[in-house]
N, C-alpha and C positions, 0 to 999 in steps of 0.2 A: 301616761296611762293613769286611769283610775279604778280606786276600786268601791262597791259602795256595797254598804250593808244596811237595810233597814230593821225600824224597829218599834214596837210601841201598837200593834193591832192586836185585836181581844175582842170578846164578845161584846155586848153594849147593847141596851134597851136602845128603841126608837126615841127618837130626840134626845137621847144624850149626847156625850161628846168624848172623843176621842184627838191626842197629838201624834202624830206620827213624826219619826225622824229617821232621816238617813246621813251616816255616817260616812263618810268621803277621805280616804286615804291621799297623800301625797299633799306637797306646798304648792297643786294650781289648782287649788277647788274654786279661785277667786274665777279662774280665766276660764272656767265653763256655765253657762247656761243648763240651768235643771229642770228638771222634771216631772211630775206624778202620773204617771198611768194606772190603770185597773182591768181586773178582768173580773168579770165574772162567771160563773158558769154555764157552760155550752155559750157564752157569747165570744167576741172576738176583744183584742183589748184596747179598750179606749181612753184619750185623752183626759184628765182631769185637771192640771193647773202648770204653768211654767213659771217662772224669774229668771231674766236676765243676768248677764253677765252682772252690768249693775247694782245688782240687788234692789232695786228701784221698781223697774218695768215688770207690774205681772199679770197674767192671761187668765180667765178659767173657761172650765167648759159652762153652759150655761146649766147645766143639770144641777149645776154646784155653787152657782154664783151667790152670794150673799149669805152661804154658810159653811166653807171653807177658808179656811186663809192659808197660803203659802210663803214660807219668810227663809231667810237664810243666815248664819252666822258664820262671815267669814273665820272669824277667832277660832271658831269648836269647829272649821271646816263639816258642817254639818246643815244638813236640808231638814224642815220642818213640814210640814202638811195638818193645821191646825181646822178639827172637822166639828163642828158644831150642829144641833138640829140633826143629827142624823135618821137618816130613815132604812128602811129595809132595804130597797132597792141602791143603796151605799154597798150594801154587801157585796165584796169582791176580792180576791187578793191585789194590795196594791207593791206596785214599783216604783221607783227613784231612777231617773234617767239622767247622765251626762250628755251635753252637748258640745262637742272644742271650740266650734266655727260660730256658735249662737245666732243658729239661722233663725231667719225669720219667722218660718214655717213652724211654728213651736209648738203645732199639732198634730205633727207626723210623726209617726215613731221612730221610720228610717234615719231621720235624722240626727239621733242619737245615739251616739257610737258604744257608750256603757251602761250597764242595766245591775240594779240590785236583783237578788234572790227574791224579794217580795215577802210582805206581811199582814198574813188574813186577817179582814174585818168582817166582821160577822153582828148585824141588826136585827135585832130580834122584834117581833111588832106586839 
């Protein structure tokens, strides 16, 4: 089992930049596959970025691509979500999701069996 705490969301002018990280209790944060989800308001929550068990292999959604980055440090067992260019439509509260099995499907949510509390980001235009 895991436990995950995120951290590091705050206001922020449009096209700044924000790190987010999630914090991952226990010695197997190596042997799960992460996650970033978001939600925003009145929507449903969506996919934002994965890594691989690996640390190697990573996904994003394409709303995000080329100004997101997601990295992981096995040492600090800790998940990153590095957000650049950010714009309004960023605004959400985000999550950090565990995977055990690092399915493939790294865009479903079902398939991640541990979830952080989440930490609001908020773009101001």
């Amino acid at each position: 089992q895991v436990q995950l705490v995120e951290s590091g969301g705050g206001l922020v002018q449009a096209g700044g930049s924000l790190r987010l990280s999630c914090a991952a209790s226990g010695r197997t944060f190596s042997s799960y596959a992460m996650g970033w989800f978001r939600q925003a308001p009145g929507k449903e929550r969506e996919f934002v970025a994965s890594i691989r068990r690996n640390g190697i292999s990573t996904y994003y959604a394409d709303s995000v691509k080329g100004r997101f980055t997601i990295s992981r440090d096995a040492g600090k067992n800790t998940l990153y979500l590095q957000m650049d260019s950010l714009k309004p439509e960023d605004t959400a509260v985000y999550y950090c999701a565990a995977d055990r099995n690092n399915n493939p499907y790294y865009s479903r949510e079902y398939n991640y069996e541990y979830w952080g509390q989440g930490t609001q980001v908020t773009v101001s235009s």
